[in-house]
Structures are given as C-alpha cells and as structure tokens.
N, C-alpha and C positions, 0 to 999 in steps of 0.2 A: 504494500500500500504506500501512497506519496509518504513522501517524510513529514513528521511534523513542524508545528510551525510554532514558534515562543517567543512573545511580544513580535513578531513583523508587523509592520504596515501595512495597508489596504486599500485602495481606494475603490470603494463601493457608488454603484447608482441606483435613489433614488426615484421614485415612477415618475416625478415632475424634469426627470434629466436631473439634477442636483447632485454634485460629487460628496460625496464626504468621509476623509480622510479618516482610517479604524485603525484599530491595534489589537490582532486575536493569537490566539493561544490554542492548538489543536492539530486536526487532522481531516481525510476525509469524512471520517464517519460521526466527528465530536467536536463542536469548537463552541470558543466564547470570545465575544469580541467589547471593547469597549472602546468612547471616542478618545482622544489624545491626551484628555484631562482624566483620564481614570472611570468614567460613568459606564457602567454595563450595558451596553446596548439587545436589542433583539427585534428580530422583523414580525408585523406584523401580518398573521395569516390571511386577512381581511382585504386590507389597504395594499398591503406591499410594501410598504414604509419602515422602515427602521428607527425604532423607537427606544426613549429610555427604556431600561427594564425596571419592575417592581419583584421580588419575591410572591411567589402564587400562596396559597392560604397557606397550604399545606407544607409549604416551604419545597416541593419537588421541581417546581421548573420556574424559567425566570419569562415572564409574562409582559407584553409592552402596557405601558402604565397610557397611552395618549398624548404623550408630549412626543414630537417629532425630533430626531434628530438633525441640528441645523437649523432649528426652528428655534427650538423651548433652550429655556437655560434652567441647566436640572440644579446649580446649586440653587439658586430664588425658588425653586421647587422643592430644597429641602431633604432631596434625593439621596441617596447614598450609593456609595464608591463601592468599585470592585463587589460587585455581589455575583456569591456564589452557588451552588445547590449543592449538599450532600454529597461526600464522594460518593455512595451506593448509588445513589440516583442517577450520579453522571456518570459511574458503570454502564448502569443497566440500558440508559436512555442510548449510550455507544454502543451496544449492544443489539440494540433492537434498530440500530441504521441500514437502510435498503440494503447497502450493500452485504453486511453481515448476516442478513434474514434470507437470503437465496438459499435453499438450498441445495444447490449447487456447488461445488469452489473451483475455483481457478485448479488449472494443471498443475502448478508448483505445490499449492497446498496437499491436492492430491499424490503427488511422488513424497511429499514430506510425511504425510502421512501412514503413507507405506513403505516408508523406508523406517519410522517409529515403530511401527505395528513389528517387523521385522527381528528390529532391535531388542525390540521386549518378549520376543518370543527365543534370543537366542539364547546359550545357557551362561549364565553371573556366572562372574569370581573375581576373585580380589585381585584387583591391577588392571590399572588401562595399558595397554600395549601399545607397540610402537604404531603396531597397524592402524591406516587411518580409517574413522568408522562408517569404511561402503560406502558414502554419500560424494563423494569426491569429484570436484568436475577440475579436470587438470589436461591439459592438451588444447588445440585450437577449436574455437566454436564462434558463431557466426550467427548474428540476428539480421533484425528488416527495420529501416529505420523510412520510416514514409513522409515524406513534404507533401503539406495539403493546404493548398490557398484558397483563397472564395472568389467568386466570379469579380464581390467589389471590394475585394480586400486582397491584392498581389502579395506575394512574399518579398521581401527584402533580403533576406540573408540568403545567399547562395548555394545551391546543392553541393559548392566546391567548398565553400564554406564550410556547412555544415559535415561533409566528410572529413575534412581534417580536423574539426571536433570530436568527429567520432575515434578515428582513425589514426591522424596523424602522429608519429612517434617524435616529441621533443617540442609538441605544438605549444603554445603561449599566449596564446590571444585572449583578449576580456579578462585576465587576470585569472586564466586560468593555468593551474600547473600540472600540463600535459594536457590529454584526450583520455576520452573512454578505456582505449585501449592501453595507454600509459597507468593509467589508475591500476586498474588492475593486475596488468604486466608487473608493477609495483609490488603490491602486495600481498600478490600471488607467491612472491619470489620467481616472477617468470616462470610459474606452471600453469596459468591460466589465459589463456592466449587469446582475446575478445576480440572482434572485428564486427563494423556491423554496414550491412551494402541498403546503400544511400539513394534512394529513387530519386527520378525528377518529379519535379513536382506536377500533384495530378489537381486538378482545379475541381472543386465540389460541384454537383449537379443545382444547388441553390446559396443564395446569397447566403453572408454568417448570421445575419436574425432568424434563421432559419432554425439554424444549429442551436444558436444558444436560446433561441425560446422559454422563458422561465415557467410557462404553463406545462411542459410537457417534464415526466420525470424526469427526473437528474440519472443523468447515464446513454438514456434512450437512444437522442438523437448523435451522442458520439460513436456508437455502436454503430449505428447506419451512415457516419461517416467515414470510417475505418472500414464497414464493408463495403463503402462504395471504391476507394482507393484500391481494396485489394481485385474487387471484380473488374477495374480498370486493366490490373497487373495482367490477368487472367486471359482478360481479353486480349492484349498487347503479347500472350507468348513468353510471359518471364519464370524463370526457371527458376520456379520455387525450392528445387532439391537442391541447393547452395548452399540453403537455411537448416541449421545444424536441429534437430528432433529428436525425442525419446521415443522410448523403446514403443511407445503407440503412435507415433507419427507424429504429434503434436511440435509443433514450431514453437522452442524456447521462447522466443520474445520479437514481439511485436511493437515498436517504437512508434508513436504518432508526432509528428510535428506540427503543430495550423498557423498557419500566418499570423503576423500581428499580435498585437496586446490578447489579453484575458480580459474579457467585458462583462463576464458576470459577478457575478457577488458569489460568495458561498455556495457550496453544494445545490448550484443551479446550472444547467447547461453545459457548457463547456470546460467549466472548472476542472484544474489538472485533478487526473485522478487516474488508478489502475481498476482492471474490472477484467472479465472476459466476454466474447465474442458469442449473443444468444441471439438465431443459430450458429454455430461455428462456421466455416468459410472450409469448404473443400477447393484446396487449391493445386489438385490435380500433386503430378511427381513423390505420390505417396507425404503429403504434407496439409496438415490440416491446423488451420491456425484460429487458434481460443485467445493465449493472457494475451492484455496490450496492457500500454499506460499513452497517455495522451496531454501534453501540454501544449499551452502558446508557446511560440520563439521569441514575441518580445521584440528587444532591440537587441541584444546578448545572449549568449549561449553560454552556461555554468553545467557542473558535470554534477554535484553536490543529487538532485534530485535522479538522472538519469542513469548514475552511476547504482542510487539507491533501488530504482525500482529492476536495473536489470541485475541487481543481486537477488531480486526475489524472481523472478521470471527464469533465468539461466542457471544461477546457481540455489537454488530454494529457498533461499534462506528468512528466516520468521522476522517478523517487525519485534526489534526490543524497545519497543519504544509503548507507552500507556495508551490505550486507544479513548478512555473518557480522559485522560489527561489529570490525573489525579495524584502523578507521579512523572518521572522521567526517565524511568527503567533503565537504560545502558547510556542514558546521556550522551554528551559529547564521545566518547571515548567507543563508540562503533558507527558507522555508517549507518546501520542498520536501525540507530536510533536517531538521533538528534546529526549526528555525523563532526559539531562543528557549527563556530557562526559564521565560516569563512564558505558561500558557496563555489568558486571556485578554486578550492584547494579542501575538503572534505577529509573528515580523520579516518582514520584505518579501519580494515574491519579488524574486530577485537579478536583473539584468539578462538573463542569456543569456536567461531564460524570459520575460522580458517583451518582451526582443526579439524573439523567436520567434509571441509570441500577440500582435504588433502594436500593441501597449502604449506605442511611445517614441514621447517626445512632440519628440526631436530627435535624431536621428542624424550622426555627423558621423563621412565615413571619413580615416584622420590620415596629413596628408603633411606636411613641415618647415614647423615654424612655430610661432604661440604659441595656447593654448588655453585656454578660462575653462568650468567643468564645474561647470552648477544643480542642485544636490543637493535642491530643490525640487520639479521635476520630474524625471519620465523622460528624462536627455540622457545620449547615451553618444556615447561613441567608440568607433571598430573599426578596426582595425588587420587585414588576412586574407591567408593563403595561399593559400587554397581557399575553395569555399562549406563547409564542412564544419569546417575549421579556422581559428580565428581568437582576436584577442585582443578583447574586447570590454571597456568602463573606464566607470566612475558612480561619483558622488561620495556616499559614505552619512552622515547627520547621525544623532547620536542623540539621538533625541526622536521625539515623535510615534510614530508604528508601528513605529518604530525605539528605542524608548525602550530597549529590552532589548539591542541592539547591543554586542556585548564592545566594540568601537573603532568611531572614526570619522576619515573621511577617504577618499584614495580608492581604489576599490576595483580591483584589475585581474586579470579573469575567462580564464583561458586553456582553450579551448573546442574540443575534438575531439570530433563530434556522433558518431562511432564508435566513441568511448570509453567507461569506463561506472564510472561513481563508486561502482563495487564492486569495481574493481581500483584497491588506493594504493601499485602501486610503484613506479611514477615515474620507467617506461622505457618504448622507444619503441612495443613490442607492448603493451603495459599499464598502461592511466592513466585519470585519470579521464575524464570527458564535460566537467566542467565544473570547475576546478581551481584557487580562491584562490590569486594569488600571495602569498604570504605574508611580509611587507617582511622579517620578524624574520630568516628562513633559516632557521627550523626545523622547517618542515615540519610544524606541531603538527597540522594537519588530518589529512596521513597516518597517522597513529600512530594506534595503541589508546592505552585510559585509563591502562592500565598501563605505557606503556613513553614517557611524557613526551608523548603525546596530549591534544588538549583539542578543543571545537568551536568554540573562538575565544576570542583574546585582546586584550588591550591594545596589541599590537604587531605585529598584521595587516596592519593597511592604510597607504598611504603620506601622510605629509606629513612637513612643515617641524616642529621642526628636523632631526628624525633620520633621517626616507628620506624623500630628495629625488630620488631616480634610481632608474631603474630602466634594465636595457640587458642587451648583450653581459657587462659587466665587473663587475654584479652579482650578489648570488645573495639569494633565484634569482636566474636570468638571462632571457633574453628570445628564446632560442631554439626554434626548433621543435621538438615532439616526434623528431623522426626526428634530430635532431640540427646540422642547420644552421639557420644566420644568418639570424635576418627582420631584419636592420639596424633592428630597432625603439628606439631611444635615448627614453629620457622623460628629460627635469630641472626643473630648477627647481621642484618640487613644493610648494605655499603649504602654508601651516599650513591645519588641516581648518578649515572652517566652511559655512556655507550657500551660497559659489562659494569656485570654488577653480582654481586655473590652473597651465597646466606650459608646458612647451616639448617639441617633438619635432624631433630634429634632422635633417639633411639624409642619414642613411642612410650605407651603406659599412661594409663588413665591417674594416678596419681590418688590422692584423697579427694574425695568431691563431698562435700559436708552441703546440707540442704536443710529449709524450714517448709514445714507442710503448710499447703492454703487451703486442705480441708484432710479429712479423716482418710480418703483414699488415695489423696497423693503420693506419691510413689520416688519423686524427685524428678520424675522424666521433665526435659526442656523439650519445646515449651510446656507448659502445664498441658496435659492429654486433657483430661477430663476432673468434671465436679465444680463448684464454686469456688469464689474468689473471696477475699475478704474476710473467711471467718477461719483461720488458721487455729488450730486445736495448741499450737507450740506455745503460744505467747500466753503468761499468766498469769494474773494478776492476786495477791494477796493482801488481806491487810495486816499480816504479822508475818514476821520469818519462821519457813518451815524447820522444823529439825530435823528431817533427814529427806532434802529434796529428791535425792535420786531414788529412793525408796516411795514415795510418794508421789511422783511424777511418771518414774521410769519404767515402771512396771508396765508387761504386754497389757493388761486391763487401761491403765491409765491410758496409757497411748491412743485407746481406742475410744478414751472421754472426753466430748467437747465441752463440757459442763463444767470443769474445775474453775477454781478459781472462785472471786467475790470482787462483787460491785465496787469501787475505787470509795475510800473514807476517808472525807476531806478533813483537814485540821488535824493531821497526823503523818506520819512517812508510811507509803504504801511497797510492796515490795513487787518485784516481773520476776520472773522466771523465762526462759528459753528451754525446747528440748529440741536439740539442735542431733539428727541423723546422717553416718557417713555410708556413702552408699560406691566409696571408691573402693580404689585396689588397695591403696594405703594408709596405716594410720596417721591420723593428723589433729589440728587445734588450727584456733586462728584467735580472731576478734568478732563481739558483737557491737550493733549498735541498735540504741531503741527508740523512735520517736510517739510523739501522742498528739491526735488532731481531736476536734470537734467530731463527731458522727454524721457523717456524710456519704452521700451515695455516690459523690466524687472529690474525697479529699485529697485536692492539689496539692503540691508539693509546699504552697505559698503558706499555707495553713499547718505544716506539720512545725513541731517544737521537739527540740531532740531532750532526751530523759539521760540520756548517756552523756561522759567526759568525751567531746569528739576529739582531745588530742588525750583520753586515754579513757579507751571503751571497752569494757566488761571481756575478760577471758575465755575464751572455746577452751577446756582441759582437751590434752589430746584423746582422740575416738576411735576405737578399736576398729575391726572391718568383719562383719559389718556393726554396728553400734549405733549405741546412742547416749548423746550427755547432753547435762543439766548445766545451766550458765545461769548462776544468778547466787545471792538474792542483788537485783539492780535495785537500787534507792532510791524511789521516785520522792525526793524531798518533799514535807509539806505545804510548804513557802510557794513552791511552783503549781501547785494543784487548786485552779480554779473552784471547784467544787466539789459535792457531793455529784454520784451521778455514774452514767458509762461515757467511755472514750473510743478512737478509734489510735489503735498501735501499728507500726510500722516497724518491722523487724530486718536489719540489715547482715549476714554476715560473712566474713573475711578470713580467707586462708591460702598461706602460701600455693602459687599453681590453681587458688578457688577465689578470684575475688568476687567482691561484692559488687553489684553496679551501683556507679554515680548517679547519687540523686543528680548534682549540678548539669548534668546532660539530657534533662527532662525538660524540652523547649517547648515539646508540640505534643498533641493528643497524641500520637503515633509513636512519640518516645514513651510516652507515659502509657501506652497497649503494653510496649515490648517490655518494659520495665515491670509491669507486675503479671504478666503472662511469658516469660522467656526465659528467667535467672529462679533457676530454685534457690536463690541467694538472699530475694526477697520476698518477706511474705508481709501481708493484712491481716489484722484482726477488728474487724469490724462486727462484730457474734455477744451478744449479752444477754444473760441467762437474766431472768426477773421471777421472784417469788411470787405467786398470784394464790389468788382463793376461786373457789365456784360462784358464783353468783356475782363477779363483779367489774369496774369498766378499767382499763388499762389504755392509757396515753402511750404510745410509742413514737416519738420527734427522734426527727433527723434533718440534717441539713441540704439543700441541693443548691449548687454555686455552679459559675460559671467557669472560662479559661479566657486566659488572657488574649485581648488581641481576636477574639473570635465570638460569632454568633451560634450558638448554638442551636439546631431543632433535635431534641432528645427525645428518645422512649421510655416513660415509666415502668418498668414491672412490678406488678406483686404478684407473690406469691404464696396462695393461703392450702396450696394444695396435703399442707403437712398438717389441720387444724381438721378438728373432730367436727361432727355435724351439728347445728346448732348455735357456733360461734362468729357472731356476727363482726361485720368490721366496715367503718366508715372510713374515707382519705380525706381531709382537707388541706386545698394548697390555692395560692394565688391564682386569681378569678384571669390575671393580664397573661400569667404563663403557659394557664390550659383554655386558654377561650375560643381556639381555632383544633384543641387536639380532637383527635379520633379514640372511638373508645371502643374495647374490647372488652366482654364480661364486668362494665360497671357502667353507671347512669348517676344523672345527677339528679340530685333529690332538691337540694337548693342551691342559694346563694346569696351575697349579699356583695355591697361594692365593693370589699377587700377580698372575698373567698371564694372559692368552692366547693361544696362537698358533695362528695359522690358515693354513694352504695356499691360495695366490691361483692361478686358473686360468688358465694359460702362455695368452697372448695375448688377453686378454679385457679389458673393465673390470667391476671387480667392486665389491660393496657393503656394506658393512656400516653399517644402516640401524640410525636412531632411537638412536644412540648419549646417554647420559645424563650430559649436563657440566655440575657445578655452576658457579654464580658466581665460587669462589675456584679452581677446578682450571686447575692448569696442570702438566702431565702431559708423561712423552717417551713417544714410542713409534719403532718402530721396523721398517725394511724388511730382510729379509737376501735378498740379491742373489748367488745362485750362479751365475756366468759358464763355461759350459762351455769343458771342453779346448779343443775343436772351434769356437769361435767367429772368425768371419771377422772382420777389421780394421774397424772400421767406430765412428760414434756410436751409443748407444743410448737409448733417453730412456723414462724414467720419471715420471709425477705422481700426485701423494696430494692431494687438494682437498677444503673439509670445505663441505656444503652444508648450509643452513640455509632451511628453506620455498620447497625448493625453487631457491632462490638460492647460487651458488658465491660464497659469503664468502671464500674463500684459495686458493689453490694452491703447493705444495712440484716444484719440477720439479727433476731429477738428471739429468744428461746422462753416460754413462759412455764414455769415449771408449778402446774397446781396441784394442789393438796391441801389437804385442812392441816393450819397451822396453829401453836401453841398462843398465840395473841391474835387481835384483830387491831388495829388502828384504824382511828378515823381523821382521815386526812383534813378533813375539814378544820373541827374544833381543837384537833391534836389531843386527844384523848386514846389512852391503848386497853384494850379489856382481854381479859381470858375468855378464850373462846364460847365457853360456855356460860357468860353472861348475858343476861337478857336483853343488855342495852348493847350491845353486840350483834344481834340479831333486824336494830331496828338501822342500822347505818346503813346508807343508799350506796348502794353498786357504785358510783363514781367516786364515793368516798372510804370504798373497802380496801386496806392495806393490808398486806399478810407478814406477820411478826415472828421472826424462830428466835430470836436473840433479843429479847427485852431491857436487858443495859445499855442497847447498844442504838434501841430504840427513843430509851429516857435520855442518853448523849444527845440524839438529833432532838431534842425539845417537844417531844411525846411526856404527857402528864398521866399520871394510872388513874385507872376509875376508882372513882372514892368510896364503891360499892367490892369490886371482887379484888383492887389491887391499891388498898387504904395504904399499905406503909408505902406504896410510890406517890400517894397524892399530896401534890403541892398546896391546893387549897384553892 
C-alpha cells in the first residue's frame, strides 16, 4: 500500500473551486487532516465541503461541526485543536476501508500468505540458519511502468525521462540518489536486479474529470484506466512475456504514471494508491496482470513512494507501517514504513525484509561469544525461538541511503512473522510483525504523534556510551512475546560506526523474583491472565507480626487474598511483601512501596512513596523455587492521611531482575506496559470490609484523568461474584456520563450535580464512553445494600475503568458478612452488643459491624448505656 504520510501538506479543493492549504497524517485506507493552524478538519458527506470537525457524541468519529473551512475562524468558535478518536476506533474505522473489505487480495499478499502458511507448517527448532527463509527474490526481474496522459492534460516529463528514473545507473536528477534500479541494486547488495520497460505514452479515451470524478468510488475509474493503457498495449503487439511473473503467470508489478498534478482530495478519484486489477487483464504471452499502484508525475519524479510500493508488488513485502495511524510501526528506519523524510533519497529496507528476500550478505546465528557487525554490508545476527519468531540485529550508519536515518548504531529487530505492525500494544496477543527495540524505553514507535510518538529518534539504536546492553534486566528487555526468557544477554556495545562489536553471553535465566497481581499469577510476562490491581503480596497490618514468614508464607496463606487490616490512622501501620522466585537462581534484591488514593486509575502523579527511595526495604535472598517475606515496612503515622483503605504500589529490584521506572511512565501506553509486562510491578487496589446482613455499605473511589489528554473511558462493574438479592446503586457526575451508553444499568434519577443508576443484580455492567478531562479527578460512588437474609460468606465486588479497550485500573471490595460481636451506629456513634434491642432498631445505612471494641471506642464510638454501661461516656 502507498507509504504513509506525517504532517505533509495538501492542497485540497473545495466544491466552490477554493484551494485550501491541509496538513494530514495517514494512509490510503486512514487519515486525519487538519488546517495549518492545528484545527481538525473533515469533509462533509452532504455539501462536499470540508469542514471544522467536532467530536461525534459518542466520541467515535470526528463529525463537521458547519463552519467551513476558509470561511469560519474556528478559534472565535471556540473550537479545539488537534482532535482525535480513540485508537480502537481508528483501528477499526482503517479496517473497514474499501480497500481492506474486498475480499479478494492482491497477488503479493496472496504469495505472502502462502509462503507463511508454508513456514508454519515446517518442522521448529532452535536456531535460524544461514539458509534464507524461501521467500527470496535475488536475480534480474522486470516490471511495466505505463505513461498515461489525458486528451486535455499532455504529459510533460519524458518517456526518456522517466526511464532513466527508473532505470538509469548513477542517475541524479530532482535530488534524487540514483533510480529504481540503483535503490535497490543498493540494498540488495547487488542480488536484486530491478529494471522496469517504460511505455510511451498512451492518451486516455476521456478527459481527466473523467477519471477523477469524486461521485464514483475511489479506485473504480483508475482500474478502467490502467485497463485501458494495457488493452492499448495489447492491441499495438507488445510483448508482455518480458515482464518477469510467478509461478501463476501473474505480472509482479504494474506501475501507472498520469500526467500532471493530483487534483483530488483524499481517497477520491485518482489519489495515488495500490489496489488490483477487477477483472484482471489477460495479456496474452502467458501473462496476466492484477497488482498496480498509480500516481501523478507532478513536476518531479522521487523514488521514496515507487521504490515503496514495488517492494510490495515484486518482492512481497508487508506495510510496517500503522494502517489507522495510531503508531509508526518501523518508522523511519525501513522503507516499508515511513522510509524517511527525504523523498528522494529513502532509508533502507530494514533487515527482517532483506533477510526474508535473500538479501544478506552474512548471517551469523549468536551463541556466547564476541561479535564484530559490517554496517557496510548486509550482516546480521539472529538470535530464534521459532522459525516465525526471532531476534534479528544490523549495524545502521548514517550516510549514504541512510543519510536521513534519525540514529545510528545498532539496530535490534524483534520479529513475530504472525504479528502485524498494525497492532502497537505490546502484549502477547498483539504486536507488531517487526518491532525496533528501542534503547531509549520509550516506546516512541508505538505511540501516535500526539501522545509522545515519533518515527525515530536520536536515541533508538544501541551503542557506547549510553546502551551498551541489552538483556533480561533491560528495558526493553529481551524477552519473548508470550513472556518468557530467551536468555539472550548482548554487552559491551562499541560506539556506532562503520563495524561495530558486542559480546553475547553464555545464557541462563538467572533469578527472576516477581509480585503476584492476583491469586493465579504465575509470574508469566506479560500478565496471561486474571485481574489487575488486587495483588494478594502486598499487606497491610496494624501491628508487627511475630513471625511473618510463618504467617504469610504458608501454601494456605499464599492462597488468601483477605489478610491483612484496614490502615489505622494516628498510629504506624506496618506492609509486608511476599515476594516469589521463579528463576534458575537464588537471589534478593530491593523493594519499594508506594500509596495513592483508590482509584480506578491511579496515575503515577498521585502515588507517594512509603519506602526510603535512597534506601528501600531488603528482598532476603530466595531459594529456587521460593518465597520470602520483606517487611515489617513502616508506614509512619505523620504520613497517613486517615482512617480508611488505600491503593499500594509495589516495586521490586534485583541484580539481572530490575524493577521498571516509574519516571518512564509519559503516556497511557507506558503506563499499559508498566502494570501488564514486569512481574516486577504489582497493584493493590482489593479491600476487604467487615459488613452485617441487613445493611447499606458506601464503597468511593476515585476516577481522574491523564495529563495532556481527553479521555472517552468505559466503566465496568462487576457484581457477578454477589449472592442474589444484593442490591447496588452507582453515583457519578451527571457532565461525565451524560452522552455514555449503558449496559445492564438505567438510570433511576438525577439531579444537576449526579447521577444514579441501578446496576443489574449479578451481571457486569457498563457505562460506556465516559468523558474525562485532563484535570478531572472526581469520586464516585457504589451503594451496597446487603440483604436481611444474606448467608455468612465473602463477597466481592470490582469497578475497573477501560481505556481502548485496555483495563487501565481496577477498585476491588471484598465484603466479608457475618454477624458480628458489636453493632455500631454510625450515625449517633453509639456501639451495642449485638444482642441489644436498641441494636436491632439502627437503619441499614447506619449498621457498622464491630469484632474489636477498643479499637472501636479509639475511633470515638460511645457504648450503650444499657448492655455496655462501663464504656459509657455519659
């Protein structure tokens, strides 16, 4: 498909003829455009007009609001900048583009696909081999490159012209470095030998309003272009068997030229674009021609696109690039993505795809030892788990075809060929195909433009002095998608230049120490399965145990999410950790502990650390396999806002196992990976509450925003763990759910600050597309009516706020009922023995349940002057 396109200019027309100068972001099947001053534009389906955009209710798509572009001045309207939709949304909406919805595919896709299918049927084992894997196009090969003028549009550039574009070896023109065939020749290492035969130019049977019509689908009339050019060919006797074809006849690639500028707008008419040929073109000499791609000529001829699309036509090769543009997949650093902001000088193709089309000019697969990597040539390393996944590594210089290269140094490609560089979220179902490790740990590749995204930086790729290693105890790190250990260790990394050498060590998983984020965690990276946020490790007392390991560490214990007690203010409270090694080695390290508000997304802005961070609580070393107890940590009085629950934040660290950096938590997507990737980090967001039968329980939490960002979020609750009969109300801001969609709840009322909504007894239910700005941080709240009638038993409830799809938080309550040795009433502050009569008459909202009566007279509870005289104050 064309290459993408990031911040270019535009100039679009208008249905009054009116130019107006855009700036868009995408591809053919996804883009977003805005005018020069930052305003999101979008056409309207009606008028034809391009218009500001507004956000649609739902927040799914972006809607022209009636102000014209050209016309209206969106700041005096109050407008807002750069708006965006959802990544899922602009997934899905890339997804479902004409071109993507054919059921049909191109020929390329179809040999790629059967050359996958192939792959995965042959038989694994450990190591990639020198051999390259089948797909290989190496030798001389030859396309069709077609000049098509219009009767009132002559061409200007020259069939001689345009052949030495294609063709010519050592060519220079329009600032380009080389031809078609120099590119490749290039990077090929002189194995792939392009040539492409140049027609003259055939003149279209109608004018170009013809072609570019914007009432007729986008594609249509370029297809009955392109067929008319070839049935010209046809007629005229040209000897289509010239043109190099696979093993079904099909004609590798199909080039369109059209005269003149691009005159349409976006994905209308003529717009450069790849597609195939429906019906195909039987063009006699055993040759049958399907892909093309088709651009204007323009004034100038750049290789940058042509180079791009007959990588995918000739040699197969897949778009790394994001098709909703939600990310930047291989960025600058392949062709096949971004390529590069220089069109006439385009960056290389990256290793995996020159490995794949038989391109290397040395392969070496890496076991302990020392290594020297010629950024010269094609030499890489591979590291595999599988034929399908592996690590593959080249050393990139900038210069030469690389001149445009954000960094240099060296490169290391982490490569799931069942992956697909249109998913960037960087779990174990969803990732890319081909995936820059990125030295810096910020992921910039995954990200959009908006949210600390780039297509490459100065601080990508590895060398001396600053990344020297790469491994286990890095980040990234050097793990397999699914989440275990390839023992792959890189160090000593030189400083970049034209060779460059590392070492890779002797293997061995080492000690790998982990905190569980729920009772079935396992330690696997990323987290497989079960919830987030209520880690069983983290635990809170209000007195020091006397013998924690004995009390924590037992197989019983291990399997209780219940330990522990409510935080008691005006005192030192004590944490615990039980921290499990699930490595080859025994080991220790450091912990650290922080504490937030209860929130269904407690940002990093909001945590407050419990630990010394320049000297944090001691991991004892941990047998293999094991488990140990770290603590008692001293949650000082002085620091503890109140009586109540919290939300803990447990970090830990060991030599060869670190912890990850909070301070690398910029964007929503660092903050997925950070509590879904590192069994290093875990949540405790899980609070156990004593209850009675018969009465109502408040359960508040917090929902906040992130910085810098709008958010549309999904509410979950979850009552499907609550016995039959137990009712539960939600109250949250009337301005944040006023547009949501709902799922298993209704709303009963509201007033101008709230509203509350009935959630359906044993369901999970939803309130969808929730509207949170950047600065909100807001309570809301659950009311929990416990029937009369309720059996002894725990209960458990969760509120989790999902974000594209991705559970960002979870609030879990655990209510543990049973008839208790006191009643309190919250109201008057009065505590009775249960079997007082004036105990019987306190209203459900104001029933407390009391097992520790001192501790109840501490918080300012008075005894009844009837069953509990020597606590009454008077």
């Amino acid at each position: 498909m064309p290459m993408p396109f990031a911040g270019k200019e535009f100039s679009f027309t208008q249905p009054d003829g009116k130019k107006i100068k855009v700036r868009g972001w995408g591809n053919q099947h996804y883009a977003v455009f805005e005018d020069l001053k930052g305003f999101s534009i979008v056409k309207d389906p009606k008028t034809g007009f391009y218009q500001y955009a507004k956000l649609s209710k739902d927040g799914k798509r972006l809607e022209p609001s009636g102000a014209v572009v050209g016309v209206a001045d969106p700041k005096k309207l109050s407008m807002d900048m750069h708006l965006r939709i959802p990544k899922q949304e602009a997934k899905r909406q890339a997804r479902a583009a004409p071109f993507l919805q054919e059921k049909k595919k191109t020929r390329w896709q179809e040999r790629r696909e059967e050359a996958r299918a192939k792959k995965l049927a042959a038989p694994k084992k450990r190591g990639v081999t020198r051999a390259p894997p089948g797909e290989q196009r190496t030798g001389n090969y030859t396309g069709l490159c077609l000049l098509i003028q219009f009767p009132d549009v002559a061409g200007t550039i020259t069939q001689a012209e345009v052949d030495d574009f294609c063709n010519l070896q050592g060519y220079n023109q329009n600032g380009n470095n080389g031809s078609v065939y120099g590119y490749f020749n290039d990077v090929s290492g002189g194995k792939f030998l392009y040539n492409n035969i140049v027609t003259a130019y055939y003149t279209a049977q109608h004018p170009r309003a013809y072609y570019t019509d914007t009432t007729i689908q986008y594609g249509t009339r370029a297809r009955e272009l392109i067929t008319e050019a070839l049935n010209d060919l046809i007629a005229n006797g040209f000897n289509f068997a010239q043109l190099s074809a696979d093993n079904t006849n099909h004609i590798y690639a199909v080039n369109a030229f059209y005269a003149g500028p691009c005159v349409n707008n976006w994905s209308e008419g003529l717009w450069p674009h790849s597609w195939y040929l429906e019906p195909q073109v039987n063009c006699g000499n055993n040759r049958i021609a399907m892909d093309y791609q088709i651009t204007d000529m323009g004034n100038v001829l750049t290789l940058a696109t042509f180079c791009h699309e007959n990588g995918h036509m000739v040699c197969d090769f897949p778009d790394l690039y994001d098709y909703g543009y939600e990310s930047f997949g291989a960025g600058d650093y392949c062709l096949m993505a971004s390529g590069g902001p220089v069109a006439g000088n385009p960056t290389q193709v990256g290793a995996y795809l020159k490995y794949k089309a038989g391109w290397a000019d040395k392969v070496t697969a890496l076991v302990a030892g020392n290594y020297l990597v010629d950024g010269t040539i094609n030499d890489f390393l591979t590291y595999s788990k599988s034929p399908t996944e592996y690590f593959i590594i080249e050393n990139r210089i900038q210069g030469g075809r690389d001149a445009a290269l954000p960094d240099a140094g060296l490169a290391i490609w982490h490569v799931d060929e069942n992956g697909s560089n249109d998913n960037e979220q960087m779990t174990a179902a969803s990732h890319y195909e081909c995936a820059l490790e990125q030295a810096d740990g910020f992921f910039n590749l995954e990200h959009d433009s908006l949210h600390n995204g780039n297509p490459g930086d100065a601080t990508d790729l590895y060398g001396a002095p600053s990344d020297t290693a790469f491994g286990a105890a890095t980040m990234p790190g050097s793990n397999w998608w699914d989440g275990t250990a390839s023992a792959l260790e890189i160090t000593n990394i030189s400083v970049p230049g034209q060779t460059m050498t590392l070492t890779v060590g002797g293997g061995g998983a080492g000690c790998d120490l982990y905190l569980r984020d729920n009772l079935q965690d396992d330690g696997t990276e990323p987290l497989a399965s079960g919830g987030i946020s209520c880690s069983p490790d983290i635990i809170v007392y209000n007195q020091q145990l006397a013998d924690p390991v004995g009390d924590l560490g037992s197989a019983a214990a291990m399997q209780n999410n219940a330990l522990g007690q409510p935080v008691e203010a005006g005192q030192d409270n004590y944490i615990y950790l039980r921290v499990t090694n699930r490595g080859a080695q025994p080991g220790g390290g450091t912990a650290r502990v922080f504490w937030s508000e209860v929130s269904a997304l407690p940002t990093p802005a909001s945590w407050h650390e419990i630990t010394d961070p320049q000297n944090p609580a001691v991991i004892p070393v941990i047998g293999v396999p094991g488990v140990g107890i770290v603590g008692p940590i001293t949650w000082d009085s002085a620091s503890i806002p109140g009586i109540g629950h919290y939300c803990f934040i447990g970090l830990i660290d060991a030599p060869g196992d670190p912890a990850p950096d909070p301070s690398a938590i910029h964007t929503l997507d660092n903050y997925y990976s950070f509590i879904r990737e590192s069994n290093n980090a875990t949540w405790k967001n899980f609070n156990v509450t004593d209850a009675l039968p018969d009465s109502v329980q408040d359960m508040e939490f917090k929902m906040q925003g992130w910085p810098r960002t709008r958010l549309y979020a999904d509410l979950m609750i979850d009552l499907t763990q609550l016995p039959p009969g137990m009712a539960v109300m939600l109250r949250i801001l009337k301005r944040v759910s006023e547009d949501a969609s709902l799922k298993n709840a209704k709303i009963i009322r509201e007033t101008d600050l709230y509203r509350y909504f009935k959630v359906t007894e044993g369901k999970q239910a939803f309130l969808r597309n929730l509207k949170i700005k950047p600065s909100d941080k807001f309570g809301a709240m659950l009311q929990v009516t416990i029937p009369k009638g309720a059996p002894d038993g725990n209960y458990q409830i969760a509120v989790a706020e999902i974000i594209d799809g991705r559970e960002m938080g979870r609030v879990t309550q655990m209510y543990a009922v049973k008839q208790f040795p006191y009643i309190g009433n919250r109201k008057t502050r009065e505590i009775h023995e249960n079997t007082c009569n004036y105990a019987a008459k306190i209203g459900k909202k104001n029933r407390a349940a009391i097992s520790d009566l001192q501790q109840a007279l501490r918080h300012g509870y008075d005894g009844c002057r009837f069953c509990l005289a020597e606590y009454n104050k008077g």
